[in-house]
One Martini backbone bead per residue (centre of mass of N, CA, C, O) as a GRO file, in nm:
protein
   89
    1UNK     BB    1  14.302 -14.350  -4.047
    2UNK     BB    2  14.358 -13.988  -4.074
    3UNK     BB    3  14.566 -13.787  -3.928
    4UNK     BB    4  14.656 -13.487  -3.777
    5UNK     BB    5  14.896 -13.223  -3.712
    6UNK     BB    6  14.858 -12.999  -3.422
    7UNK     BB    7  15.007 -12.875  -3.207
    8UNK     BB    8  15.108 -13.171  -3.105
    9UNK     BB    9  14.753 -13.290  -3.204
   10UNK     BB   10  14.557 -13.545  -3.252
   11UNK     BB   11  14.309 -13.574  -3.554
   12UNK     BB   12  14.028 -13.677  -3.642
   13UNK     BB   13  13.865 -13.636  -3.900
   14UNK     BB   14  13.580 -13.560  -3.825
   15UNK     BB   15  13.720 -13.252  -3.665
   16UNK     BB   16  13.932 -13.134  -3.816
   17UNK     BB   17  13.879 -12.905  -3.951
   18UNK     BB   18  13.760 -12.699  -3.665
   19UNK     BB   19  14.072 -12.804  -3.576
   20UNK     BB   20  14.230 -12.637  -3.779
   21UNK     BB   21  14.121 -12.372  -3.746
   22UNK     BB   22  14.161 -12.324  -3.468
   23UNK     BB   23  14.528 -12.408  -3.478
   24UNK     BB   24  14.575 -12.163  -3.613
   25UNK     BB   25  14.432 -11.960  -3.439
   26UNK     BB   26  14.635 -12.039  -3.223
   27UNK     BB   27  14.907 -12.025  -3.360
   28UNK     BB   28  14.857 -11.694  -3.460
   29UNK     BB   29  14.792 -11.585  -3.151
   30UNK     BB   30  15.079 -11.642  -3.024
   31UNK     BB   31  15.297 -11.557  -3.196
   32UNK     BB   32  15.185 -11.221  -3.153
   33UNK     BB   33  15.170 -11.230  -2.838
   34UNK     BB   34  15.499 -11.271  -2.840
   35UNK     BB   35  15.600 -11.063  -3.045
   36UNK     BB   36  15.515 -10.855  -2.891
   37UNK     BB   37  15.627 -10.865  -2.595
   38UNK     BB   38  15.911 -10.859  -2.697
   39UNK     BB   39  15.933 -10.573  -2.829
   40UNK     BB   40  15.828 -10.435  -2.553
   41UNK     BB   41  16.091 -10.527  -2.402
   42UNK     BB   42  16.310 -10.400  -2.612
   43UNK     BB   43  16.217 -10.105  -2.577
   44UNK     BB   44  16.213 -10.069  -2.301
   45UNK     BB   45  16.549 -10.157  -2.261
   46UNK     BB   46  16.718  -9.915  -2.425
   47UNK     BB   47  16.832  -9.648  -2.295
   48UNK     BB   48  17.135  -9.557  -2.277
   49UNK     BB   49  17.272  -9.485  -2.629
   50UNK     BB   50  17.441  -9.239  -2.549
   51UNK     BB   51  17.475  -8.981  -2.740
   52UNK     BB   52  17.372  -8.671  -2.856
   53UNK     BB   53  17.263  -8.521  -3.055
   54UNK     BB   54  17.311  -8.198  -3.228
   55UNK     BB   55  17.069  -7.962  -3.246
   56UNK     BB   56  17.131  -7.896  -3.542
   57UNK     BB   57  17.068  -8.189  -3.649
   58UNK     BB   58  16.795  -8.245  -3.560
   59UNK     BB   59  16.692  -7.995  -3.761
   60UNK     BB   60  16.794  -8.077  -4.009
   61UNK     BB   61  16.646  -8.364  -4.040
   62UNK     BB   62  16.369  -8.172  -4.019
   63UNK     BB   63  16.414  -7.976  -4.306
   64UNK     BB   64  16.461  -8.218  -4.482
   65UNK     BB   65  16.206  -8.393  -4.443
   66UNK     BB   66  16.008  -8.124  -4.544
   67UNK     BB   67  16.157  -8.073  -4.821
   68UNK     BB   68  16.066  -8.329  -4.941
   69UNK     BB   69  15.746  -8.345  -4.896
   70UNK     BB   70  15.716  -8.069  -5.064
   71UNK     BB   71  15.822  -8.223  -5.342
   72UNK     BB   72  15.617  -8.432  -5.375
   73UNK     BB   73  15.351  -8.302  -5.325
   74UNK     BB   74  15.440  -8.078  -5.569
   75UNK     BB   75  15.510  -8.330  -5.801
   76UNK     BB   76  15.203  -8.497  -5.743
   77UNK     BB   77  14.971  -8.264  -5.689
   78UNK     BB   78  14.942  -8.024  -5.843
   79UNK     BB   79  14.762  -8.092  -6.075
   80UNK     BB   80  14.511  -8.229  -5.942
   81UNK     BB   81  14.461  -7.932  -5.747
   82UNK     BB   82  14.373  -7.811  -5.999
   83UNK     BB   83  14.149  -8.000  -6.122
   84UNK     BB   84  13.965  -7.977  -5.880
   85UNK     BB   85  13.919  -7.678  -5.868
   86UNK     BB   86  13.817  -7.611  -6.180
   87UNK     BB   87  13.594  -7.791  -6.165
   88UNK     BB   88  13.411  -7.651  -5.917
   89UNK     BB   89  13.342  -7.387  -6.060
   0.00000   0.00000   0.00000
């Protein structure tokens, strides 16, 4: 007869697939609530990590990232929502 090992536990022919697919959500399950856990841990432990940047660049930073998304937008919006106006009329 055939057994199958899933997390450590020997299962008969018989109730396999139930208990395969049991097996896999649980040990998928266990996983993530791991990873979780651990992510949650390490972020909450983060401290003080040094100097604090300073106001202009923090400022740069942020006017620098809307000046991108303001020419993507630009650059593959602006024909779509043109044609979308003139259909509308």
């Amino acid at each position: 007869m055939k057994q199958f090992q899933i997390l450590n536990f020997k299962f008969q022919n018989a109730k396999c697939k139930m208990l395969n697919a049991k097996g896999k959500f649980l040990s998928y399950f266990l996983l993530f609530t791991f990873h979780l856990s651990f992510v949650t841990v390490v972020f909450a432990s983060g401290g003080e990590g040094g100097k604090e940047p300073s106001l202009f660049m923090d400022y740069f930073w942020k006017i620098l990232n809307f000046g991108i998304l303001f020419f993507i937008l630009y650059k593959f919006g602006k024909k779509p929502l043109q044609d979308f106006l003139r259909g509308r009329t």
